[in-house]
VMD Tcl script that draws the C-alpha trace (Angstrom):
set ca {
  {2.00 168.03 -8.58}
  {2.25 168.07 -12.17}
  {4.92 166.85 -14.22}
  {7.39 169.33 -16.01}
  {8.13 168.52 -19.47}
  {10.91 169.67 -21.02}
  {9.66 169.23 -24.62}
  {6.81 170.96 -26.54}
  {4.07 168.84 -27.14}
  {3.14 168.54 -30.90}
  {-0.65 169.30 -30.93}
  {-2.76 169.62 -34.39}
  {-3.42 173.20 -35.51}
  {-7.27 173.93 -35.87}
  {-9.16 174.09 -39.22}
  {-9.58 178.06 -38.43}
  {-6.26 178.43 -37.56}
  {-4.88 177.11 -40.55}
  {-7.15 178.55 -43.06}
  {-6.23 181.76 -41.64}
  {-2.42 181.42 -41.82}
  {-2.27 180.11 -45.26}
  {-4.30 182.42 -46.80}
  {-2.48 185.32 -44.79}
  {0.80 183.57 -47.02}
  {-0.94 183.04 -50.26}
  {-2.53 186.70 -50.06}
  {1.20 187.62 -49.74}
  {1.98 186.28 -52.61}
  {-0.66 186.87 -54.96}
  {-1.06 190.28 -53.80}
  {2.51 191.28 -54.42}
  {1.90 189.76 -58.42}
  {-0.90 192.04 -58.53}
  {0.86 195.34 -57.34}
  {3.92 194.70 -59.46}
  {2.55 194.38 -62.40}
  {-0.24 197.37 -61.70}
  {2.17 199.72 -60.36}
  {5.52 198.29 -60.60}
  {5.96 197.92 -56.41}
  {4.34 194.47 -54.89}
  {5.47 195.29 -51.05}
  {2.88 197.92 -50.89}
  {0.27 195.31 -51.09}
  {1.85 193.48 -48.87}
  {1.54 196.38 -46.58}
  {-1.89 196.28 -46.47}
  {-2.45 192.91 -46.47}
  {-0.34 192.95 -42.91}
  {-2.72 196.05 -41.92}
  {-6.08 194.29 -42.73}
  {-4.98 190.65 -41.52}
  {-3.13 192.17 -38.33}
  {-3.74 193.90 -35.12}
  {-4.53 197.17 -37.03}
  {-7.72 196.07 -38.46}
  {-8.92 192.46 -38.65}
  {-6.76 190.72 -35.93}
  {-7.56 187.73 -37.83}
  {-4.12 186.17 -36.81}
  {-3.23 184.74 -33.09}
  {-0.54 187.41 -31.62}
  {2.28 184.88 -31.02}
  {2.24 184.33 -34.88}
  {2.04 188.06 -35.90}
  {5.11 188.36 -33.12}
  {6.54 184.86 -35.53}
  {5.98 187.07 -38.41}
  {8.23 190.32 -37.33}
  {11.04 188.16 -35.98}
  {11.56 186.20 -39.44}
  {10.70 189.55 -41.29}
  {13.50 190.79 -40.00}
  {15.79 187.93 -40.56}
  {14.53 188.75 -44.41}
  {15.57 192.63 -43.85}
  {19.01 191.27 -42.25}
  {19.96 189.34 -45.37}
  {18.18 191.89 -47.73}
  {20.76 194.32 -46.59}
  {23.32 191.33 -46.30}
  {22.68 191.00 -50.39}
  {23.37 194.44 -51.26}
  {26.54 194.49 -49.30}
  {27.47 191.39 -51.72}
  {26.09 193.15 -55.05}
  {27.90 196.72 -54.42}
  {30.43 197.80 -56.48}
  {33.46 198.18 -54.28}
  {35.23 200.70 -56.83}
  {31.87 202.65 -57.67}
  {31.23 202.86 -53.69}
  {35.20 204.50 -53.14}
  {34.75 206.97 -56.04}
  {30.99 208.11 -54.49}
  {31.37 208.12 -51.38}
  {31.98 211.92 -50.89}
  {28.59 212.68 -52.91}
  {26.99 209.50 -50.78}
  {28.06 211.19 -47.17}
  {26.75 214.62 -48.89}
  {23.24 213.20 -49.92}
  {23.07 211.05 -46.96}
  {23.59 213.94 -44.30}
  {20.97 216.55 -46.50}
  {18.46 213.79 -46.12}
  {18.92 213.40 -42.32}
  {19.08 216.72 -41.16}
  {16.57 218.61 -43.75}
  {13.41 216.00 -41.85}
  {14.96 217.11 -38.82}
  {14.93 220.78 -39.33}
  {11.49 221.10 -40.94}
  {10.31 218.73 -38.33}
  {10.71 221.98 -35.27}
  {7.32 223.06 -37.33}
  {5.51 220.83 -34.96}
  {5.72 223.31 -32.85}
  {3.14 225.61 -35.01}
  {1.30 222.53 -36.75}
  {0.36 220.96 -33.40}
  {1.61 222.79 -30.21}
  {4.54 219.83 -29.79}
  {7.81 220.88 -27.57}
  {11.42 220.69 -28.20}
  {11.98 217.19 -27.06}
  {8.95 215.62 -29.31}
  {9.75 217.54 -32.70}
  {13.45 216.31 -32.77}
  {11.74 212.86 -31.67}
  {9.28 213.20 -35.31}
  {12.66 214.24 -37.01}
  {14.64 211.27 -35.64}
  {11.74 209.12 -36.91}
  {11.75 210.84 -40.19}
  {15.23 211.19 -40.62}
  {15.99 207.31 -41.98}
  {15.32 205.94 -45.46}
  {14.19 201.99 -45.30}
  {16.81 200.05 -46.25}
  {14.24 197.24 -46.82}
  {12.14 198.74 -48.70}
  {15.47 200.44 -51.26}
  {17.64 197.29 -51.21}
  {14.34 195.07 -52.72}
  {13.72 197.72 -55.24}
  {16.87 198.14 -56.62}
  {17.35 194.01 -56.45}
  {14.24 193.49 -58.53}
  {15.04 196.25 -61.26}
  {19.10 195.02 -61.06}
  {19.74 198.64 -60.49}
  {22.28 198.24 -57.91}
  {25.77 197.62 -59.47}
  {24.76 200.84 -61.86}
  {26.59 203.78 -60.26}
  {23.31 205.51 -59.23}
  {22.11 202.54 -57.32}
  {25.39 202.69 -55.68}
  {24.79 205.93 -54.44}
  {21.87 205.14 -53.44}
  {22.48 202.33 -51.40}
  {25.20 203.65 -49.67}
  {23.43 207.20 -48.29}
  {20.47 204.59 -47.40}
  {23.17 202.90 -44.78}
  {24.38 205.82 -43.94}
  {21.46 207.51 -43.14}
  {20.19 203.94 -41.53}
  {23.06 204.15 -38.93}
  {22.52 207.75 -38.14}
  {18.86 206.98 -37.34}
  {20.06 204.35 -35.20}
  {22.26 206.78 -32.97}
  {18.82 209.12 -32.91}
  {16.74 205.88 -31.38}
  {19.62 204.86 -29.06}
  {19.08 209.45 -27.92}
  {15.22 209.18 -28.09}
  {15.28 206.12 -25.42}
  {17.75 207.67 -23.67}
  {15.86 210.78 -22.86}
  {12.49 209.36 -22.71}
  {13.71 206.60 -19.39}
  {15.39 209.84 -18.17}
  {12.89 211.95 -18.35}
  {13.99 214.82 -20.22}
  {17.29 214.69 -19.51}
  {20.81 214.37 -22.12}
  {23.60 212.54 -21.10}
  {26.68 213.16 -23.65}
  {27.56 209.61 -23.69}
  {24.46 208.54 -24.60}
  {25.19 210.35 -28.04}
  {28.94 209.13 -27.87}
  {28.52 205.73 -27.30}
  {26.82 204.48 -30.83}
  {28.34 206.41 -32.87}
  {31.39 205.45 -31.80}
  {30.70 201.16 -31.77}
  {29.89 202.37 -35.59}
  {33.19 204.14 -36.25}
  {34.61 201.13 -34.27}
  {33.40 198.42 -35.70}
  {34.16 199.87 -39.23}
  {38.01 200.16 -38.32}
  {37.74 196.99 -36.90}
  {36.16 195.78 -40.17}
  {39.39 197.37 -42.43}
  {41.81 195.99 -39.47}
  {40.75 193.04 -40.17}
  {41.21 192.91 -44.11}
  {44.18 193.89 -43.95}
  {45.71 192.62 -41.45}
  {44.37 188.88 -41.18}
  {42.21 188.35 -44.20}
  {44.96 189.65 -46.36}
  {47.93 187.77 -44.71}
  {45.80 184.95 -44.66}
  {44.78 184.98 -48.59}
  {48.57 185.22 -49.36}
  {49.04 182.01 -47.48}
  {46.15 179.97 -48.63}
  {47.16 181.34 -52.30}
  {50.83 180.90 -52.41}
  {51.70 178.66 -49.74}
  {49.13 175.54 -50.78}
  {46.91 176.01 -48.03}
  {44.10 176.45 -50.47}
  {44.76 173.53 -52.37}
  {45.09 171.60 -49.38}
  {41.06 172.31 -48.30}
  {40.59 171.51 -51.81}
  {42.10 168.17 -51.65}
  {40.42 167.09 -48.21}
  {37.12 168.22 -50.14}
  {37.71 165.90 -52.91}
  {38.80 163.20 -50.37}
  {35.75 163.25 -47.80}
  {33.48 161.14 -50.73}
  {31.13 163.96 -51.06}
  {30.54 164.80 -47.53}
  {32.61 168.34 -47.37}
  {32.38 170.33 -50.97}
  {33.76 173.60 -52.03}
  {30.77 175.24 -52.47}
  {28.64 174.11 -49.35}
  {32.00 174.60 -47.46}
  {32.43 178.21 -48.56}
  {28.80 178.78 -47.97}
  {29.00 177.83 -44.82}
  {32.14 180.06 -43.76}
  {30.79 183.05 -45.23}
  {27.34 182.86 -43.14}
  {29.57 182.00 -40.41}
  {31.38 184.90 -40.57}
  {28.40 187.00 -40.89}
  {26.92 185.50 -37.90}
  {30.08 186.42 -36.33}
  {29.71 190.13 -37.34}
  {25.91 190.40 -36.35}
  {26.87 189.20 -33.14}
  {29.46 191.75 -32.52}
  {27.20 194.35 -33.56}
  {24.77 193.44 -31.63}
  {26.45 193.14 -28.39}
  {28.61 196.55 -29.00}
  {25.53 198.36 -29.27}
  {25.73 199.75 -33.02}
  {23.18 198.19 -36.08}
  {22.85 194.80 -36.57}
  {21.60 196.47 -40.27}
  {24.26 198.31 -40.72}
  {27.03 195.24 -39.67}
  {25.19 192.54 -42.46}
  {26.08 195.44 -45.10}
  {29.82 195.40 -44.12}
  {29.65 192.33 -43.98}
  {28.60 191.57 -47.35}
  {30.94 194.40 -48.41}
  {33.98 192.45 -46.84}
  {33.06 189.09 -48.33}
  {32.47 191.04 -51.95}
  {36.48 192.30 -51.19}
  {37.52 188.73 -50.62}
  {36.06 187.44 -53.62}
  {37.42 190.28 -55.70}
  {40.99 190.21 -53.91}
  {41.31 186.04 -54.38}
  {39.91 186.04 -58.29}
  {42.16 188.92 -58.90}
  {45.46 186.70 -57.39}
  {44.75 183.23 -58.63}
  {42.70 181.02 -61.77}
  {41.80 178.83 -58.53}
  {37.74 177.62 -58.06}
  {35.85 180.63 -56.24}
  {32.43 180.55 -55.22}
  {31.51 184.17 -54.34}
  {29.16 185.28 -51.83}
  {26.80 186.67 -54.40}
  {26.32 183.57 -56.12}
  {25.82 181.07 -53.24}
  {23.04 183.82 -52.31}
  {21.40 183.62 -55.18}
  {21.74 179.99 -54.89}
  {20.81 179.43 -51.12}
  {19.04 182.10 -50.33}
  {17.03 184.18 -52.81}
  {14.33 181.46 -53.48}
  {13.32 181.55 -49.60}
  {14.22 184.77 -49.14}
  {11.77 185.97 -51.81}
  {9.19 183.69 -51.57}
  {8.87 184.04 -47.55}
  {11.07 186.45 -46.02}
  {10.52 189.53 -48.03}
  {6.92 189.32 -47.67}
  {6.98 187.99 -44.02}
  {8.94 191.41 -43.19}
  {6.49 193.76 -45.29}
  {3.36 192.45 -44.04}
  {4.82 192.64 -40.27}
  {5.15 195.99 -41.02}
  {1.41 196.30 -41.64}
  {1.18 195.19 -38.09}
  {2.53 198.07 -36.61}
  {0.22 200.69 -38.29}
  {-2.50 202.03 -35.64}
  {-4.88 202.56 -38.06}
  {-8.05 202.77 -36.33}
  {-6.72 206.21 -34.00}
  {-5.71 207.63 -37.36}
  {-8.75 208.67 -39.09}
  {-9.91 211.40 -37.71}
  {-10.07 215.01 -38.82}
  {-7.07 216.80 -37.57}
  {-5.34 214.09 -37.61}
  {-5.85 213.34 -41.32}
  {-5.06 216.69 -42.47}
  {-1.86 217.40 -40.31}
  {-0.41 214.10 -40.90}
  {-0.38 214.66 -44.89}
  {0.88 218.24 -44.24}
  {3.75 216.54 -42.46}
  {3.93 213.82 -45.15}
  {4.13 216.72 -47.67}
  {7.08 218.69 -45.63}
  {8.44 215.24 -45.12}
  {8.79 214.20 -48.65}
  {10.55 217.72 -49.71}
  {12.83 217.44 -47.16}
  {14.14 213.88 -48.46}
  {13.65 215.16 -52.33}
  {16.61 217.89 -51.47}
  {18.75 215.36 -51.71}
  {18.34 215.00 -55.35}
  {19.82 218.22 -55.77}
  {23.03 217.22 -55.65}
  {23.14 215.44 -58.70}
  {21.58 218.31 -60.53}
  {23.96 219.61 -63.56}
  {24.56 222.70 -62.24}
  {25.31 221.91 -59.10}
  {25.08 223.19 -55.29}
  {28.39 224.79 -56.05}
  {27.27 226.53 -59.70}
  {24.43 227.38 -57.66}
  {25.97 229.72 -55.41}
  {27.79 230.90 -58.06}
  {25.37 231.65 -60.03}
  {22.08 231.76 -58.44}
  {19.90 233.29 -61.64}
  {21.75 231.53 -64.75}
  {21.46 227.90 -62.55}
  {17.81 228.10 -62.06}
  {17.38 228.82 -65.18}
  {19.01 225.72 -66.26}
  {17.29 224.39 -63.99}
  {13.83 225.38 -64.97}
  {14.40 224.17 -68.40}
  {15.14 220.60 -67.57}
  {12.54 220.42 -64.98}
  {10.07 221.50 -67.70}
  {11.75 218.90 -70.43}
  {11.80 216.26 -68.13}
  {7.96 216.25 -66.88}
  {6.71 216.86 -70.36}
  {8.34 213.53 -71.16}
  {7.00 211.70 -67.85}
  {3.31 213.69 -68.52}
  {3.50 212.67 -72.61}
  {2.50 209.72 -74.30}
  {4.34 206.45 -73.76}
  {7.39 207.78 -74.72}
  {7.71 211.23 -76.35}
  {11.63 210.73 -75.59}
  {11.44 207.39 -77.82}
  {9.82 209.56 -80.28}
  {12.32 212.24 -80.16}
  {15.07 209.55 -80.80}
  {13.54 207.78 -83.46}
  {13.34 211.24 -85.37}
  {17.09 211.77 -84.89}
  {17.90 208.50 -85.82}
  {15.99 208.80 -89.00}
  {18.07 211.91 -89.73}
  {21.05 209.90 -89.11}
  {20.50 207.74 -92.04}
  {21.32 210.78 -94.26}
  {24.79 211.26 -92.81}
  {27.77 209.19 -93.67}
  {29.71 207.15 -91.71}
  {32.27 210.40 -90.58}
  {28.95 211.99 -89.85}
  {28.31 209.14 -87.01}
  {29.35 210.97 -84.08}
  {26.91 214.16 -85.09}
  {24.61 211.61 -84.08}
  {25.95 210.64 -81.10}
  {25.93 214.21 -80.20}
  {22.36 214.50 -81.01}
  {22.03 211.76 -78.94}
  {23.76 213.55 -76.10}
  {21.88 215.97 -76.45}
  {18.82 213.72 -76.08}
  {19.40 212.58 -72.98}
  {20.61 216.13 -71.40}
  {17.10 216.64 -72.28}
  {16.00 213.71 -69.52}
  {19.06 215.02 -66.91}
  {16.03 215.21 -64.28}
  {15.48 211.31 -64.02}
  {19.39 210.73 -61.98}
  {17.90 213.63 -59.56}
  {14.28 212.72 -59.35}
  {15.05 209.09 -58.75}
  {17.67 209.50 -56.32}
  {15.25 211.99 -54.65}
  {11.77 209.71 -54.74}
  {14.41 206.51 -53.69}
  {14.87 208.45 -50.32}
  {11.94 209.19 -49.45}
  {10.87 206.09 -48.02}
  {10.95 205.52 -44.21}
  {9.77 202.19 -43.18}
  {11.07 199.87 -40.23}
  {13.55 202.26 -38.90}
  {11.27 205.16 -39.08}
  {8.06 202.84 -37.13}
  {10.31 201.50 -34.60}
  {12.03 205.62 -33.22}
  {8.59 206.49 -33.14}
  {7.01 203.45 -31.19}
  {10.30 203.80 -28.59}
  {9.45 207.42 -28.09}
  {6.02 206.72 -27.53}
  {6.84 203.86 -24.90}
  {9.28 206.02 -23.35}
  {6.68 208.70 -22.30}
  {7.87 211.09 -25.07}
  {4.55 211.86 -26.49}
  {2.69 211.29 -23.05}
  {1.16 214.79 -23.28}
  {0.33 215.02 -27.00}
  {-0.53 211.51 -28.37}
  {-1.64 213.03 -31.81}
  {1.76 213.58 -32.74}
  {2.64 210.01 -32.83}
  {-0.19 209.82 -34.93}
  {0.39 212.59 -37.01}
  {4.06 210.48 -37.54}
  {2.77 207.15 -37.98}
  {0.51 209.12 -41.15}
  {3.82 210.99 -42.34}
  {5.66 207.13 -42.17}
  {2.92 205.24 -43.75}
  {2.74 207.46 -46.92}
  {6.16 208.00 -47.86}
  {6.58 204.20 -47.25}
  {3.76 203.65 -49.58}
  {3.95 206.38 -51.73}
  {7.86 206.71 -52.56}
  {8.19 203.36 -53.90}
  {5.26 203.15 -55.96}
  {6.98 206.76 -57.68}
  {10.58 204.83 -58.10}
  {8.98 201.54 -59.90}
  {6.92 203.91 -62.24}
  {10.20 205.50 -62.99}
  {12.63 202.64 -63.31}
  {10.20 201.34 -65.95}
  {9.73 203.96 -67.71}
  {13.21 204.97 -67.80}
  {14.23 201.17 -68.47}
  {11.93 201.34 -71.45}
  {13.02 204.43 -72.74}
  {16.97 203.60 -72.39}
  {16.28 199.80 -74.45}
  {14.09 201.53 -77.58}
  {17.51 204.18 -77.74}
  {20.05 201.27 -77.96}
  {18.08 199.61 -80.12}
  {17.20 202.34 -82.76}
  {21.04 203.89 -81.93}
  {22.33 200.39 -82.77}
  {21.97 200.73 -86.33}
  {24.88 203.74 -86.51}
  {26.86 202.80 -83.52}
  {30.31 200.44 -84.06}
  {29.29 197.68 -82.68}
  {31.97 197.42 -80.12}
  {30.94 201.09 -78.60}
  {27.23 199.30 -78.86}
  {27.98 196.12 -76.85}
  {29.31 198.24 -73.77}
  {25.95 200.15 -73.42}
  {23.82 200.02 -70.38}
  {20.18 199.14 -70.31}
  {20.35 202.38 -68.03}
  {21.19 204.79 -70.86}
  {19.02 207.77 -70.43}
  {20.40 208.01 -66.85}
  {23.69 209.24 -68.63}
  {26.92 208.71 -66.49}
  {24.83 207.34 -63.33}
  {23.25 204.76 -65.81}
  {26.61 203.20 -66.10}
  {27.80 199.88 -64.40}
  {30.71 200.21 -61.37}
}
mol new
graphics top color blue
foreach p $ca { graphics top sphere $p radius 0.5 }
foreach p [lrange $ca 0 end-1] q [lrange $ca 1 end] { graphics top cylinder $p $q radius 0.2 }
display resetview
């Protein structure tokens, strides 16, 4: 009888084996350099180094370690959504939320709607088109978050919008898996509670989340502020001889606490993605709250991140969870001929459906709209046709356009100053598109959320009788998550461009003090501004 250890045996990796890890890592890397500076979005090439290094095509790495790969992947994901809970705006997120829960709910249920025309595009039923919509109905919170990080977009009030109809529409694509495995182990069959039951650990555990602000973090605060308590942890730092600091000290009680809120998420049955946003949101509020009450030391979440965790979370984790999602692309079933063709249809309709969104920051509105159908799309028309004559022109025919009002400018007098500004103004109503088109190409990438409804239908017996249409999704998935962000890092430098050359050249005939407050986002108007 052999003996049972109850250790694991440290054994040598083979020369293979670690060739083909490392330069699975380094390919990462380098690959992602490449991308970025080709077309402004490195996680698409880390895409396909996952496809060709994976299961999909060259299953040149062992399965446990591809299975290694997703589960730290997703510890990336966790804390990439962790991060923008930290670098939100808390008064930009109040004052957009109504316009967040509006964009967020038009990009959820348009997929879902124009996904019934399954039905005509490949014979599918009820049950398996609102199974493509579910799939379809998320935007990738990965994939947003680490755009908007790398441009610094987020704290601008468009990125706030942004990010918060991503979680939104993240936690109502949740509910739609928990209803798509539901059905499928039930054959068929709807259960009410099965719809009941995470949405309401969501509404919960947000209650619980404001419950707990203000009625024990806030109490609490008061205490530590105004009672001593705080400088009493201070003091027993500066008395351990270096062993307990301030900073490592906070660090470690704010990943504590979001352990603490994973775990409850987790176990209630509502998004572990959607809990790491709140709670970076909460620890945001306590850093705000405490540096609004007191001149004592503060180290906010935002900055131990940086500190802590953005080199490894960059330099591994990010990558680890792009390429795993490489590994879950079937590619070899999805070449042929019907296939092709009916999964870009639905990657067409897909993409529209997501690009409504952008219509509510049009200027007119939904509302003028209805109003007044013929004069809006009018207005419309004309700033469509501005807007992709600038993005179709030379380098910058906007920059141009600004340098020749500026020049004009020089003829005016001081009083005459704010005729330029106007002309200005006027400039950049000329660019009102980019707010809508961004918001509207920012959407329309799915990602892990939209991969993993799909792969739970199909495991669930959903698409038993029609395979093709989890290929036909899997197509749709794969484009807008390649696609969309390859469209937003075009236009976030070319809009980042254009808004420096106008501050620049405006600089010259602006008081300086109306200069200083300008944001790199200028073009983008009142969205371009910082929360």
């Amino acid at each position: 009888m052999g003996r049972v250890t109850d250790y694991l045996p440290y054994e040598e990796p083979t020369v293979s084996t670690v060739l083909i890890q490392g330069s699975f890592i380094l390919l990462l890397v380098v690959v992602n350099k490449i991308f970025d500076d080709i077309i402004h979005c490195g996680l698409v090439g880390q895409i396909f180094v996952g496809i060709f290094w994976g299961m999909p095509l060259g299953n040149f790495l062992e399965v446990y370690f591809q299975k290694a790969i997703m589960n730290l992947g997703y510890l990336g994901l966790i804390l990439l959504v962790y991060e923008g809970g930290l670098n939100v705006s808390l008064a930009g997120m109040q004052t957009n939320m109504a316009i967040s829960f509006m964009i967020a709910f038009t990009g959820v249920f348009c997929p879902m709607g124009l996904s019934f025309l399954l039905r005509f595009l490949c014979n599918a039923s009820w049950l398996q088109c609102f199974a493509a919509g579910s799939a379809l109905s998320s935007t990738s919170l990965g994939t947003t978050f680490s755009i908007l990080a790398s441009a610094n977009f987020s704290k601008c009030k468009l990125g706030s919008v942004i990010t918060t109809a991503a979680v939104i529409d993240d936690v109502l694509g949740l509910v739609f898996l928990e209803i798509v495995s539901t059905i499928g182990n039930n054959q068929g069959s709807l259960n009410p509670s099965v719809i009941a039951r995470p949405i309401g650990a969501c509404f919960a555990l947000l209650v619980l989340a404001v419950v707990f602000c203000l009625f024990i973090a806030k109490p609490f605060q008061r205490l530590a502020i105004y009672q001593g308590a705080w400088k009493i942890w201070e003091h027993f730092c500066l008395k351990s001889n270096g062993l307990i600091k301030l900073e490592s000290g906070s660090f470690v009680m704010q990943n504590l606490f979001l352990l603490g809120v994973l775990a409850v998420a987790g176990y209630s049955g509502t998004s572990i993605l959607y809990a790491a946003f709140l709670a970076g949101l909460i620890v945001t509020w306590w850093n705000n709250s405490v540096s609004e009450s007191t001149d004592l030391p503060l180290y906010s979440g935002s900055s131990l991140f940086k500190k802590y965790f953005s080199p490894v979370l960059n330099a591994i984790l990010t990558p680890f969870f792009f390429g795993s999602l490489g590994f879950s692309i079937p590619l070899k079933s999805m070449f042929e001929g019907t296939i092709l063709w009916k999964g870009f249809v639905y990657f067409i309709l897909m993409t529209l459906a997501k690009m409504f969104t952008g219509l509510w920051l049009l200027d007119p509105g939904l509302s003028e709209f209805l109003e007044n159908p013929k004069k809006s799309f009018l207005i419309w028309f004309t700033k469509w046709y501005c807007a992709f004559r600038i993005l179709a022109g030379s380098p910058n025919m906007l920059i141009q356009r600004a340098r020749d009002t500026v020049e004009m400018g020089r003829y005016l007098s001081y009083s005459g100053a704010s005729d330029l500004r106007n002309n200005s103004k006027a400039l950049s109503n000329a660019a009102i598109i980019y707010p809508s088109l961004l918001l509207s190409t920012a959407m329309v990438a799915r990602g892990e959320i939209g991969l993993l409804v799909a792969s739970v239908a199909m495991s669930s017996g959903i698409f038993d009788n029609n395979e093709d249409i989890f290929l036909i999704v899997i197509w749709s998935i794969l484009l807008c998550t390649i696609v969309a962000p390859i469209c937003v890092g075009y236009l976030i430098a070319r809009i980042k461009k254009g808004s420096i050359e106008v501050v620049e050249m405006e600089s010259s005939t602006t008081p300086q003090d109306e200069f200083s407050s300008r944001s790199e986002w200028q073009i983008l108007g009142i969205w371009g501004r910082s929360e």
